[in-house]
Residue frames as qw, qx, qy, qz and C-alpha x, y, z in Angstrom:
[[0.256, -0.003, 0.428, -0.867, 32.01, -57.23, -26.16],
 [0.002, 0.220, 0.974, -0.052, 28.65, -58.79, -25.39],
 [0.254, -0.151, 0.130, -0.947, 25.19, -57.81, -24.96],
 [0.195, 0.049, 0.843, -0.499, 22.57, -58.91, -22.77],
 [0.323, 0.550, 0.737, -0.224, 18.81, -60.61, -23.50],
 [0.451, 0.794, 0.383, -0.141, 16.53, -58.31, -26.00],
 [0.057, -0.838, 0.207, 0.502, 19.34, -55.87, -26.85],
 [0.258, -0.372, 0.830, 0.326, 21.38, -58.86, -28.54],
 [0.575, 0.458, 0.660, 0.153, 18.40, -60.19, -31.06],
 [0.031, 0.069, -0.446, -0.892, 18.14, -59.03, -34.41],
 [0.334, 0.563, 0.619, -0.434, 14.60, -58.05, -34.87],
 [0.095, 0.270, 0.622, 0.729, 12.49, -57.08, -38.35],
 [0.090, -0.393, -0.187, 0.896, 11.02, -53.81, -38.31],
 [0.320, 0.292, 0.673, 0.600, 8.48, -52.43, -40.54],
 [0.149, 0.048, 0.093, -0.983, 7.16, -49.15, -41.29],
 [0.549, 0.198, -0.163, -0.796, 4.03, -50.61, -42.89],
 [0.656, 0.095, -0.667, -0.340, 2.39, -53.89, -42.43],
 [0.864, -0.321, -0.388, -0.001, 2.67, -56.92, -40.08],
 [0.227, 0.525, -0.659, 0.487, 5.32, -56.07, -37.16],
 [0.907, -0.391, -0.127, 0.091, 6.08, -58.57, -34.05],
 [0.406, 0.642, -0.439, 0.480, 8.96, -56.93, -32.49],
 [0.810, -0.526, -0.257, 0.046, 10.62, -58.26, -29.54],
 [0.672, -0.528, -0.168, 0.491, 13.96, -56.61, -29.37],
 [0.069, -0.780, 0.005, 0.621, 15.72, -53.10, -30.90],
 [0.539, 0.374, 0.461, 0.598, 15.50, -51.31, -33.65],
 [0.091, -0.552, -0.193, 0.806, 15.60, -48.04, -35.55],
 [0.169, 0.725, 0.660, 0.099, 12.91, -46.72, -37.35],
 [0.009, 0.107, -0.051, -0.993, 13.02, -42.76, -39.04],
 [0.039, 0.543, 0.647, -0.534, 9.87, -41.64, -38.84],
 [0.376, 0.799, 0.080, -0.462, 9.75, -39.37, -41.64],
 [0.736, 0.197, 0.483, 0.431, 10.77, -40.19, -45.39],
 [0.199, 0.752, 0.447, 0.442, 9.79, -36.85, -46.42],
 [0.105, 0.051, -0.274, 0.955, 10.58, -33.31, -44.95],
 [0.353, -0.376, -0.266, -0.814, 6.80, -32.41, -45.65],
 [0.750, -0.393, -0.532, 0.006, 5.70, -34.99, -42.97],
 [0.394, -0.220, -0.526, 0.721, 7.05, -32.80, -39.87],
 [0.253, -0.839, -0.397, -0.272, 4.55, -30.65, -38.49],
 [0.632, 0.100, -0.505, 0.579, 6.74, -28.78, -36.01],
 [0.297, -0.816, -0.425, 0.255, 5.81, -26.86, -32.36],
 [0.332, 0.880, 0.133, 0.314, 6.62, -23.14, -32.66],
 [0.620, 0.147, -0.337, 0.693, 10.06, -21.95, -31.90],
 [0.202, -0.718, -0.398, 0.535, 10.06, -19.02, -29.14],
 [0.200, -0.822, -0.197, 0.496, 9.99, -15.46, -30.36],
 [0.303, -0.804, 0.296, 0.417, 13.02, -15.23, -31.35],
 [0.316, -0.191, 0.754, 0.544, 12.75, -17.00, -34.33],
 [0.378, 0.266, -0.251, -0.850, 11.31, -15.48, -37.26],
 [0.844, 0.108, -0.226, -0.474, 9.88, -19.15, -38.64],
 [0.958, -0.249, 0.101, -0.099, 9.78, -22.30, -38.01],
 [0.050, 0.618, -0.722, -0.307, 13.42, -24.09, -38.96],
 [0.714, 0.277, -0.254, -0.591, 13.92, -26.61, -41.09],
 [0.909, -0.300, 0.289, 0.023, 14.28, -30.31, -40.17],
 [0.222, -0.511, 0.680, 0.477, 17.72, -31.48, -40.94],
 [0.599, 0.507, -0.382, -0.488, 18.11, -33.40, -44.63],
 [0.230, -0.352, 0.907, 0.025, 19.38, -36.58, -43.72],
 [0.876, 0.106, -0.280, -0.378, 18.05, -39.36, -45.43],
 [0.207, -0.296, 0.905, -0.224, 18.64, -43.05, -44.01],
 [0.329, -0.217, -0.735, -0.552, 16.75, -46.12, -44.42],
 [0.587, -0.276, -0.427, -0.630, 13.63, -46.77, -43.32],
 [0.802, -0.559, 0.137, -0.160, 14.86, -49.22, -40.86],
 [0.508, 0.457, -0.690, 0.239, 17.86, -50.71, -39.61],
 [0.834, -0.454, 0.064, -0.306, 18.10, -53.69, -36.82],
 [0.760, -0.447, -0.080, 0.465, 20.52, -55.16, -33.90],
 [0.273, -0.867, -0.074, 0.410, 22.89, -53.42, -32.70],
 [0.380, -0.205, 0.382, 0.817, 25.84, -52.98, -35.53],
 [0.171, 0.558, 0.641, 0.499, 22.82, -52.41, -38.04],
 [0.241, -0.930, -0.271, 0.062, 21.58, -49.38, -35.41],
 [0.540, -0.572, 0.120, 0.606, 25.51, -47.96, -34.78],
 [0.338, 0.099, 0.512, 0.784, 26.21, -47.88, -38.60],
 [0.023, 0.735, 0.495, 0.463, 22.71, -45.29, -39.19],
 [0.172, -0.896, 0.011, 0.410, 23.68, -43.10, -36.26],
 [0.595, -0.282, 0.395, 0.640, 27.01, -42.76, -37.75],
 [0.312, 0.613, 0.629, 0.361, 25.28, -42.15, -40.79],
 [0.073, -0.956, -0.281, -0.039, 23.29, -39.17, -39.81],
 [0.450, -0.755, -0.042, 0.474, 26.20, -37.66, -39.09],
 [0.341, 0.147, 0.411, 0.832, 27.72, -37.22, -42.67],
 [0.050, -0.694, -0.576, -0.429, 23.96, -35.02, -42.93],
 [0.400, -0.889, -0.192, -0.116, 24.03, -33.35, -39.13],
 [0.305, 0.571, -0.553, 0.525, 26.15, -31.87, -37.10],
 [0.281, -0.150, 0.774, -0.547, 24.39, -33.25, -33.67],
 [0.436, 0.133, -0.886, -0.082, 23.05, -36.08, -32.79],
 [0.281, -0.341, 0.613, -0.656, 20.85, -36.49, -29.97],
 [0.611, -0.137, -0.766, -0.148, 19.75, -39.59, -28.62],
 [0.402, -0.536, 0.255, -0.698, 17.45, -40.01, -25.96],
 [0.394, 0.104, -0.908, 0.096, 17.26, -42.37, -23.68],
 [0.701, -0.413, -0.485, -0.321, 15.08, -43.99, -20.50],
 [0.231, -0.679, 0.499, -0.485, 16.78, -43.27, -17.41],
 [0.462, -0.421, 0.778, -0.063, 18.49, -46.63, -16.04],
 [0.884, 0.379, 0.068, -0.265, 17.27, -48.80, -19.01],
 [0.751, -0.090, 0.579, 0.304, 19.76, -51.60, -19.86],
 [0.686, 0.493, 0.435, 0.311, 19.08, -51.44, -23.54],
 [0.195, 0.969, 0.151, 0.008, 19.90, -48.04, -23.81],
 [0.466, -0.597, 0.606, 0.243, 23.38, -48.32, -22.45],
 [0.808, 0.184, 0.522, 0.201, 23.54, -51.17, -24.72],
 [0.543, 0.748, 0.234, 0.303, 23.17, -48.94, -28.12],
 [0.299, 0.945, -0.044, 0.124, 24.98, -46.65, -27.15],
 [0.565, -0.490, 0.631, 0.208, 27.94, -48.38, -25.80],
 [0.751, 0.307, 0.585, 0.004, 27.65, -49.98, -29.49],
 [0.545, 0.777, 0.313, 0.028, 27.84, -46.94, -30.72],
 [0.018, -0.877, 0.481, -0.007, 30.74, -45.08, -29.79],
 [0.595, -0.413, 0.625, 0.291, 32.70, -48.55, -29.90],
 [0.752, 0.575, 0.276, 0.166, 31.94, -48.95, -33.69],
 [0.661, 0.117, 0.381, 0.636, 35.12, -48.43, -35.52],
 [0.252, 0.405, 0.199, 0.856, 33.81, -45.49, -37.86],
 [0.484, -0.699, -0.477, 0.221, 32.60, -43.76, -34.59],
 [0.427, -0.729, -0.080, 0.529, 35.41, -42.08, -33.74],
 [0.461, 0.096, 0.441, 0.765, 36.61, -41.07, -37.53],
 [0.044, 0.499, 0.362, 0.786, 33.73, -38.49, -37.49],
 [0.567, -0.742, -0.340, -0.111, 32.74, -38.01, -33.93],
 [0.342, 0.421, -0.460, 0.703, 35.04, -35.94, -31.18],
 [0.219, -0.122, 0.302, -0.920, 32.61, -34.55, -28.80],
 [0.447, -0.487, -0.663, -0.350, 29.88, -36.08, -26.67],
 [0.148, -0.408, 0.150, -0.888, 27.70, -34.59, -24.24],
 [0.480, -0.314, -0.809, -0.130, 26.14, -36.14, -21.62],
 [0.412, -0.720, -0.106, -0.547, 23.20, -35.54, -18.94],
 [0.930, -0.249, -0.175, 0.205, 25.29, -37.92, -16.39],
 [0.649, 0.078, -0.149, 0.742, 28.16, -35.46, -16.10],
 [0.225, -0.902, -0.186, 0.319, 28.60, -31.81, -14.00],
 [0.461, 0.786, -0.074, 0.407, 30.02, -29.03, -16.08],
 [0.428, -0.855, 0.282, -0.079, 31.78, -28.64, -12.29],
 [0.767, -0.471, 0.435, -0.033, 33.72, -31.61, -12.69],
 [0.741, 0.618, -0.264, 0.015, 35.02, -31.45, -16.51],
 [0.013, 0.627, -0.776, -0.064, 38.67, -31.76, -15.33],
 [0.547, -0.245, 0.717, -0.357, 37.76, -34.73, -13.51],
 [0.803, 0.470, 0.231, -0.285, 36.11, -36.26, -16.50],
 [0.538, 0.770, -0.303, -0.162, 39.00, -35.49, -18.64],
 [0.285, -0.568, 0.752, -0.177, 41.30, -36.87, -16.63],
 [0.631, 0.029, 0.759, -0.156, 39.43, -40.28, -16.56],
 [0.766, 0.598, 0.131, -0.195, 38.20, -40.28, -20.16],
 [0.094, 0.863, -0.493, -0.060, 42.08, -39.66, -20.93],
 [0.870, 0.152, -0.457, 0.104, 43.25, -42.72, -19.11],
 [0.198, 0.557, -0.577, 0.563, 44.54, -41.34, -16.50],
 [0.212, -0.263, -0.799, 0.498, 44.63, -42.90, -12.41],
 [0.294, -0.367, 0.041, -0.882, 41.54, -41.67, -11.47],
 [0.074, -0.173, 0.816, -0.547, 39.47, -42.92, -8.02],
 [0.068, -0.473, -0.808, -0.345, 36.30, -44.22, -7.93],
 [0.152, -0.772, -0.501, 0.362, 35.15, -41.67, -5.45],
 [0.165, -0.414, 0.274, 0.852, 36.83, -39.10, -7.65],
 [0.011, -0.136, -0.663, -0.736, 34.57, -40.20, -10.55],
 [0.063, -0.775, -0.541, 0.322, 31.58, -40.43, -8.46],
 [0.190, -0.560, -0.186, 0.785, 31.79, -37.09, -8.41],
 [0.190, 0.085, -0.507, -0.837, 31.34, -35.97, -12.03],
 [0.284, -0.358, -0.562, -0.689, 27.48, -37.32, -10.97],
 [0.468, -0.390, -0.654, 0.448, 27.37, -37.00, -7.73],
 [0.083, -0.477, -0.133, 0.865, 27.54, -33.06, -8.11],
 [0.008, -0.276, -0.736, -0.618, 24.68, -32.91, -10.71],
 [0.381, -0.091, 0.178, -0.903, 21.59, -31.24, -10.10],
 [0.828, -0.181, -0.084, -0.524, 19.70, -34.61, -10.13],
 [0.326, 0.395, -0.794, 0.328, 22.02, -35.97, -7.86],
 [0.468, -0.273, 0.414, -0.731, 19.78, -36.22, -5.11],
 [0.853, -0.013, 0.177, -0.490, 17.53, -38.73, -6.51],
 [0.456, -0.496, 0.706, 0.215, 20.12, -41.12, -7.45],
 [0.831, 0.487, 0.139, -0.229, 19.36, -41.67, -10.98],
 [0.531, 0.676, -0.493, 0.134, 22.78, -41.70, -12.38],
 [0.415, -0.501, 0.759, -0.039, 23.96, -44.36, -9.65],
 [0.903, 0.411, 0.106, -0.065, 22.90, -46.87, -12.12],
 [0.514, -0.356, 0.578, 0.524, 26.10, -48.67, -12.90],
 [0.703, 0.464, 0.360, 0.400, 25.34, -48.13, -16.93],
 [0.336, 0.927, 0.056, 0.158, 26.63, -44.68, -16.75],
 [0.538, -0.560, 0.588, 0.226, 29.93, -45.66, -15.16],
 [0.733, -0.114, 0.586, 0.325, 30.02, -47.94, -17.73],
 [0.522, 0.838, 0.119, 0.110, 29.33, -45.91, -20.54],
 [0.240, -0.950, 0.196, 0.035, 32.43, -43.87, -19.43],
 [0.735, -0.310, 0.584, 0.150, 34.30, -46.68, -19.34],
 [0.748, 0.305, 0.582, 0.090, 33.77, -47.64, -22.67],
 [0.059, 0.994, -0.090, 0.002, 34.86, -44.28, -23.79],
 [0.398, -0.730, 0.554, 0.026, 37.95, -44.67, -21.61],
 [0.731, -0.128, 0.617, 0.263, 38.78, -47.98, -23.39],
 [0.718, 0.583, 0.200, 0.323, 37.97, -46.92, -27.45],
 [0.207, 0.931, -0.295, 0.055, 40.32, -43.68, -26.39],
 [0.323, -0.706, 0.592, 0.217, 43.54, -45.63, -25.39],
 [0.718, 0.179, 0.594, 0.315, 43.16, -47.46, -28.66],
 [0.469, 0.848, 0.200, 0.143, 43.52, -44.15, -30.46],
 [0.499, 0.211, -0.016, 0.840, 46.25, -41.39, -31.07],
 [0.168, -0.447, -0.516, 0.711, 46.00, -38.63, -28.59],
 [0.182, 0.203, -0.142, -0.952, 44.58, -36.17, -31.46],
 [0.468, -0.069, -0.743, -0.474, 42.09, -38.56, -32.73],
 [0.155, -0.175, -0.913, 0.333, 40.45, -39.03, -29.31],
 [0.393, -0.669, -0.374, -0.508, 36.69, -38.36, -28.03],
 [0.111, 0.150, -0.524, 0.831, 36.42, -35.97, -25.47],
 [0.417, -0.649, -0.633, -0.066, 32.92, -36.37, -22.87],
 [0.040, -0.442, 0.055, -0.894, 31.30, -33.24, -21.83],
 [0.139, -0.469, -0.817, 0.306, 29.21, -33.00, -18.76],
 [0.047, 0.385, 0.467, 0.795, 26.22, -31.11, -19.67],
 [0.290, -0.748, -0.494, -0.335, 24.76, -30.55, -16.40],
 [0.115, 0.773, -0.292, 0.552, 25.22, -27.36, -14.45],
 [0.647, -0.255, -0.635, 0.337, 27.03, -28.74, -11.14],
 [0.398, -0.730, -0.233, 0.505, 27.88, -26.12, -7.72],
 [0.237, -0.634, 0.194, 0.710, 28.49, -22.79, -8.28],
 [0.073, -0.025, 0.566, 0.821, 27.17, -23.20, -11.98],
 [0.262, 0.326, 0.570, -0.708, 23.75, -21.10, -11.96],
 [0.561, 0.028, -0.613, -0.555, 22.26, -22.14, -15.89],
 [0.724, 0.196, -0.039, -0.661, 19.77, -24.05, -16.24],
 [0.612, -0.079, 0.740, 0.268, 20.02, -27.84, -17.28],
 [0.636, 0.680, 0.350, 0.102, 18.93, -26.52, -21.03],
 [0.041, -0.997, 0.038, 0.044, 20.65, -23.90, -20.88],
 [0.448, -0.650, 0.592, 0.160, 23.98, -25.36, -19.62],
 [0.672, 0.137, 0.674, 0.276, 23.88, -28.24, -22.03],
 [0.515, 0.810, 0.275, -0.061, 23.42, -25.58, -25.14],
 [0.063, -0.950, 0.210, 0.222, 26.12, -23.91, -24.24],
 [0.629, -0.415, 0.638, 0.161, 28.51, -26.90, -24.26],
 [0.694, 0.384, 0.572, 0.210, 27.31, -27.61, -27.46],
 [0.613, 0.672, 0.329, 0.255, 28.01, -24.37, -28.78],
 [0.078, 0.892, -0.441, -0.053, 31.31, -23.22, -27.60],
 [0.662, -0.331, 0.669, -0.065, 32.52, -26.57, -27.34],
 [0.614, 0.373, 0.670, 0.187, 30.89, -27.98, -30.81],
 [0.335, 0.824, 0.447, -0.089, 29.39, -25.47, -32.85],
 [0.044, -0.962, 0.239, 0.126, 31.43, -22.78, -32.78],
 [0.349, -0.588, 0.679, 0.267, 34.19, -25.12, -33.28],
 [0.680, 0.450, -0.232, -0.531, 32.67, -26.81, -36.39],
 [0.134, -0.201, 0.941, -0.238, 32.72, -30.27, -34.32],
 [0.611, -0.141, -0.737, -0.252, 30.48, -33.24, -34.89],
 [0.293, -0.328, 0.626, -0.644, 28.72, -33.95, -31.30],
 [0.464, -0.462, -0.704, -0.274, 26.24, -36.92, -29.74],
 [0.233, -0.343, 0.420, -0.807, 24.70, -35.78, -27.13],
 [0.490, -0.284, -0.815, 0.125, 23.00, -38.37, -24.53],
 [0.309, -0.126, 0.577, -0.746, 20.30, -36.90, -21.98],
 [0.320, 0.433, 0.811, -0.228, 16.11, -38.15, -21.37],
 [0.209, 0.158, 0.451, 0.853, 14.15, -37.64, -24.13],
 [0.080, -0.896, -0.408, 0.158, 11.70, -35.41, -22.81],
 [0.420, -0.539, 0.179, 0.708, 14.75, -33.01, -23.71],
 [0.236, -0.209, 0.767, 0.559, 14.58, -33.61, -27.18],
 [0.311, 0.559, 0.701, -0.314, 11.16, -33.26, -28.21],
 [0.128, 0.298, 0.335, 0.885, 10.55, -31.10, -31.63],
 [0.462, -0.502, -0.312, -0.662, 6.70, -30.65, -30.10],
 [0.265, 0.011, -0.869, 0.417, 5.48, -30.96, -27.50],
 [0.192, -0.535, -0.803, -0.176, 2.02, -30.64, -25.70],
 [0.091, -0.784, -0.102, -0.605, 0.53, -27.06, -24.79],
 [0.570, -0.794, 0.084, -0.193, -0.03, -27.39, -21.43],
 [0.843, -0.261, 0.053, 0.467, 3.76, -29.24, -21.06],
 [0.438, 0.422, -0.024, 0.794, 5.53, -26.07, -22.77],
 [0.287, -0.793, -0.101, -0.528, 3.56, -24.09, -20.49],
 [0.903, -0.355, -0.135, 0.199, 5.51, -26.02, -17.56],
 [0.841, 0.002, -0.061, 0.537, 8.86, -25.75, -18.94],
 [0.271, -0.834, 0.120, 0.466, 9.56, -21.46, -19.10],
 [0.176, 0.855, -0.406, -0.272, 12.66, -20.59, -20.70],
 [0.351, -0.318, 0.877, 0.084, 13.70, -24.37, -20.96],
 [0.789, 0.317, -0.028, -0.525, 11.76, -25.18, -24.17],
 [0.960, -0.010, 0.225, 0.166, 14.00, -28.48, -24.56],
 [0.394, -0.560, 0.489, 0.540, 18.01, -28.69, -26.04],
 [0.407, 0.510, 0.628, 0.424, 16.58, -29.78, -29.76],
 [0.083, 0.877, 0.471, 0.046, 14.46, -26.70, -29.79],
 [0.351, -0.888, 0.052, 0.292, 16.89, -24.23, -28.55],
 [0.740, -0.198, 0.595, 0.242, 19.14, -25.59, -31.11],
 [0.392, 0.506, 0.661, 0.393, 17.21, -24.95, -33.84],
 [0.125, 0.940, 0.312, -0.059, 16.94, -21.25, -33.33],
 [0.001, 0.766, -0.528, -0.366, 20.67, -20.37, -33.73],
 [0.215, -0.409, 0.856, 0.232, 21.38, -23.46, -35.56],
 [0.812, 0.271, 0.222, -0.467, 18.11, -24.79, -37.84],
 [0.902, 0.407, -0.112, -0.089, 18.39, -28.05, -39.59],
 [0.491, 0.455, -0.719, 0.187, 21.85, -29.38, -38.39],
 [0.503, -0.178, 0.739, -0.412, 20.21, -31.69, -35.03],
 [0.536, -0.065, -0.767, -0.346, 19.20, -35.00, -36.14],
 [0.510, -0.369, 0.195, -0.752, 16.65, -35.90, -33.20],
 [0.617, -0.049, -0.777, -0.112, 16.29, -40.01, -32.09],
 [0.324, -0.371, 0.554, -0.671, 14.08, -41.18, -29.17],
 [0.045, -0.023, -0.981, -0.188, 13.45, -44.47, -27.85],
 [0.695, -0.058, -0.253, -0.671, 9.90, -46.38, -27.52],
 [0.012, -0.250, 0.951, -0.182, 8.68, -49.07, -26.17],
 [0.465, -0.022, 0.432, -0.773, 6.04, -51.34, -25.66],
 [0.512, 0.037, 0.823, 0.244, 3.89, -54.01, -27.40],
 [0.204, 0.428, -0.386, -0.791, 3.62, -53.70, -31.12],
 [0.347, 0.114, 0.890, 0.273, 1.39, -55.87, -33.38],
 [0.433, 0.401, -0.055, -0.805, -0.18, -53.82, -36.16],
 [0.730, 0.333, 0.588, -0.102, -2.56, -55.58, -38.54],
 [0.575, 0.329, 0.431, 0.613, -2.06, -55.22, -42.69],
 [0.144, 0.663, 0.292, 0.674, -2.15, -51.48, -44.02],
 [0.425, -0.757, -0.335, 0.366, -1.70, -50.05, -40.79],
 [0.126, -0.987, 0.011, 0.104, -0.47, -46.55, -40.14],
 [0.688, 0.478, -0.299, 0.458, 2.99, -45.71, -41.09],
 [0.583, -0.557, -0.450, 0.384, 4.69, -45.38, -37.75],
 [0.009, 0.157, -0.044, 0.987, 5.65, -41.53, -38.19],
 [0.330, -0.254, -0.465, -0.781, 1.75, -41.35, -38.28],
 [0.570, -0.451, -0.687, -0.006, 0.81, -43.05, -34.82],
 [0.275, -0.893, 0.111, -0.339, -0.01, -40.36, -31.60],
 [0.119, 0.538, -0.623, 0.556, 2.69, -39.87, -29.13],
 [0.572, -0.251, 0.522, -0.580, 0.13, -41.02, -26.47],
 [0.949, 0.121, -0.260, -0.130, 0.17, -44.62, -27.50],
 [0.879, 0.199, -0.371, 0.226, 3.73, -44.58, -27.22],
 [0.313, 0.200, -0.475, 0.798, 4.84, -42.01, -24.45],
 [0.483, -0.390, -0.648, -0.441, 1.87, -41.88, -22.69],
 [0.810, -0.463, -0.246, 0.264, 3.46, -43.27, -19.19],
 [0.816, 0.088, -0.100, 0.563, 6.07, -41.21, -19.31],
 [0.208, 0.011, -0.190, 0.959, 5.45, -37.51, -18.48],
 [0.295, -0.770, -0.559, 0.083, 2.86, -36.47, -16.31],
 [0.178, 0.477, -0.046, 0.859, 1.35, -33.44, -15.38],
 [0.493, -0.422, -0.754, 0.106, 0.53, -32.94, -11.71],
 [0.029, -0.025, 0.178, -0.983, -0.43, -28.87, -11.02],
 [0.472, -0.261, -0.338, -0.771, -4.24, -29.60, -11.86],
 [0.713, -0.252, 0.400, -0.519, -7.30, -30.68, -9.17],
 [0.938, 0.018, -0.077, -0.338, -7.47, -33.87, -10.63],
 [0.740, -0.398, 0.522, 0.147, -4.01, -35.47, -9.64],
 [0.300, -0.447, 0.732, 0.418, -1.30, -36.84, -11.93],
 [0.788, 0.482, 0.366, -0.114, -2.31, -37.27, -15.48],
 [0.713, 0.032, 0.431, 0.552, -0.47, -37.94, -18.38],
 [0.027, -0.487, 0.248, 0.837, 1.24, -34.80, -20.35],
 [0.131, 0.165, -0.671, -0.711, -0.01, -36.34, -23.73],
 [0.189, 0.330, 0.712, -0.591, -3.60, -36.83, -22.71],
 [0.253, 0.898, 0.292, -0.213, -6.02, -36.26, -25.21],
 [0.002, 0.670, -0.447, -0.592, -2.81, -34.61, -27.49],
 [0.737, 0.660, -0.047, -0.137, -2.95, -34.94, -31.71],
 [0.018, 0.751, -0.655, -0.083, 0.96, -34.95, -31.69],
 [0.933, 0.317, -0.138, -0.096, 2.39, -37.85, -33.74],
 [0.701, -0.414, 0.265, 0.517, 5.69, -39.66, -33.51],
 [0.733, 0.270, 0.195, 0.593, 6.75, -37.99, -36.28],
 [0.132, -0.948, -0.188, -0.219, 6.14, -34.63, -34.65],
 [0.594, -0.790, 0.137, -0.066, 8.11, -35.50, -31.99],
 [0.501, -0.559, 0.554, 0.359, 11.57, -36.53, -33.13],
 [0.571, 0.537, -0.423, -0.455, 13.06, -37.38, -36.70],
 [0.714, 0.115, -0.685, -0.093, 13.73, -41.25, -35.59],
 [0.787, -0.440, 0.110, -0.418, 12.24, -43.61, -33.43],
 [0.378, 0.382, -0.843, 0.013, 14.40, -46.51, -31.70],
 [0.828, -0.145, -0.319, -0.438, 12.19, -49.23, -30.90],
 [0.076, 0.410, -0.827, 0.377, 13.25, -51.37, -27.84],
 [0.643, -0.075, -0.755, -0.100, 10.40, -53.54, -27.40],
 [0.589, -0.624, -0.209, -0.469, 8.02, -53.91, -24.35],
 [0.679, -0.481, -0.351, 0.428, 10.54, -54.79, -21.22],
 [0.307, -0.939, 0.059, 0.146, 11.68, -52.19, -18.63],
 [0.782, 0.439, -0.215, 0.387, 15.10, -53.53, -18.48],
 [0.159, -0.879, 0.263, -0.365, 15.99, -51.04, -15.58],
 [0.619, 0.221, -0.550, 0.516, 19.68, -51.81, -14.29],
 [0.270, -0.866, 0.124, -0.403, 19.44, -50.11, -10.81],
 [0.899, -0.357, -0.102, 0.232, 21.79, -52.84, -8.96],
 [0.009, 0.918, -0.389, -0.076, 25.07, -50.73, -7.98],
 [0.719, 0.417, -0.517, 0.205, 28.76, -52.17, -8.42],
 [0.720, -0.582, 0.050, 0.375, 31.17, -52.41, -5.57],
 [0.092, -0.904, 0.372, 0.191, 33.81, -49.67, -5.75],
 [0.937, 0.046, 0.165, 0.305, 36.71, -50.51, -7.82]]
C-alpha cells in the first residue's frame, strides 16, 4: 500500500527548538501528568479524573513510526481516540496505516466510528465480514447518519477506510477479527451523537474489557474546552469527557493540527502553545451580535489542555471531496 504527497515524507519533529515541518507527525504533549490542567467534569463527578499513564516518546514520524505509538498507547489505555479533520486526505492516510499495521489487530477488536449509523450495524457487519454487500447497501451505513444531509461522509476516504478493514479481516481467523461500530444514532435511534457513541463504547468495549479506537472530529475529544463553547454543547460535554466520569484515566486522547510551524531556539514546549494558534479556524461561535467568531478567541487553553497528543500534519488542507463511481 501507498501513500500520497505530505502523508508519505518522514518529517523531524521537535518538542523544543528549531522545527520546519512539512509533513506528519506525532507529538505527546505532556511528559508529565502534572502538566494537564483539565476542564471540570459535570456534577457527577466528585473530582477531576486522572489523565491516563501512558508514557511514549516525545515524538515519533511517518507513518509506520506514528502506527507503532498508537499501538503503543494501547498496552497503557483502554481507548484510543483519534480525531480527525473531516475529508482530510492525511487523516485517512494514518489511520488506514494504522489498523493495517500487523500488531494492530493482536490488541485491537473494536473500532468506533463517526461515519457509521448505529441503524445500520448489520449492514456494516456484513461488509466488514467479507460478505457480498452493494454499494448502495453500504451507502447506507452513512447515508442514514444524522449528518447525512450535509454530505460530509461522501468523501470517498471513509469508504475506503472500511475497505481497508474489510481487507486486514479476511487475512485473519474469524475470532481474531476487528469488528467497526457505527457510533452515530441513525432513524428511529433518539440519543444524542455523544451519547450514542458512549454507549457503544461501553456495552460494546468497556463492559466487555475490549481495547477500542474510536475515529470521530476532534471537537469531540477535547479534555477542555472554552466557557462559552461548553455553554453551547448541554448534556453533550464531548465523548473523552463523558468517558472519564465512569471510566477516569483509561482514554488516551490524540488530535490533529495543522499549519505553518517555524519556532526559533528555546521556544515553548509544544504542550505549552494556546489552542488558538492552532485551532483557531476551526470552531466558531455564531449566537452573539457580532457574527461568527472563533470559539477560542481570546481563550488561555493550551494544547496540552486539550488532548494528551498532538498529530502534526503540516499546513495543506488536503481535502479529498472527489466521489468514486459506484462499484
Amino acid at each position: 500500500m501507498s501513500f500520497r504527497s505530505v502523508a508519505a515524507k518522514n518529517v523531524v519533529l521537535r518538542i523544543v527548538g528549531v522545527m520546519t515541518v512539512a509533513g506528519a507527525a506525532i507529538v505527546t504533549v505532556s511528559v508529565t501528568n502534572e502538566s494537564f490542567i483539565r476542564a471540570q467534569p459535570p456534577k457527577t463527578a466528585a473530582k477531576p479524573a486522572a489523565p491516563p499513564k501512558v508514557r511514549l516518546p516525545d515524538e515519533s514520524e511517518g507513518m509506520d513510526g506514528i502506527a507503532r505509538t498508537l499501538i503503543s498507547a494501547f498496552d497503557q489505555a483502554d481507548i484510543v481516540a483519534l480525531g480527525e479533520y473531516h475529508q482530510r486526505r492525511v487523516d485517512s492516510d494514518v489511520r488506514i496505516a494504522l489498523v493495517r499495521h500487523p500488531d494492530f489487530a493482536k490488541k485491537v477488536r473494536s473500532i468506533v466510528v463517526e461515519f457509521g449509523s448505529t441503524s445500520e450495524q448489520s449492514t456494516l457487519d456484513r461488509y466488514i465480514r467479507g460478505e457480498n454487500v452493494s454499494r448502495a447497501q453500504l451507502e447506507q451505513v452513512w447515508k442514514t447518519t444524522t449528518q447525512a444531509a450535509n454530505g460530509v461522509w461522501d468523501a470517498p476516504i471513509y469508504a475506503d477506510f472500511f475497505a481497508a478493514v474489510r481487507d486486514v479481516n479476511s487475512r485473519l481467523p474469524a475470532d481474531a477479527r476487528v469488528r467497526v461500530f457505527g457510533g452515530d444514532p441513525g432513524p428511529g435511534d433518539n440519543r444524542s451523537r455523544e451519547t450514542a457513541a458512549f454507549s457503544v463504547l461501553k456495552e460494546q468495549v468497556l463492559q466487555k474489557h475490549g481495547k477500542a479506537l474510536v475515529i470521530y472530529g476532534a471537537a469531540h475529544f477535547y479534555r477542555a474546552m472554552p466557557r462559552d463553547y461548553v455553554s453551547s454543547m448541554g448534556e453533550d460535554i464531548g465523548i473523552a469527557r463523558m468517558l472519564e466520569v465512569d471510566y477516569p484515566g483509561r482514554t488516551f486522547v490524540v488530535i490533529p493540527v495543522g499549519g505553518r510551524l517555524d519556532l526559533p531556539p528555546g521556544a515553548l514546549p509544544f504542550r505549552d502553545f494556546t489552542a488558538e494558534e492552532f485551532m483557531g479556524g476551526g470552531v466558531f461561535n455564531c449566537r452573539g451580535p457580532g457574527g461568527c467568531v472563533s470559539m477560542f478567541k481570546g481563550s488561555t487553553l493550551t494544547l496540552g489542555q486539550m488532548a494528551d497528543a498532538i498529530l502534526y500534519v503540516g499546513g495543506g488542507t488536503d481535502v479529498d471531496t472527489k466521489a468514486k463511481p459506484a462499484q
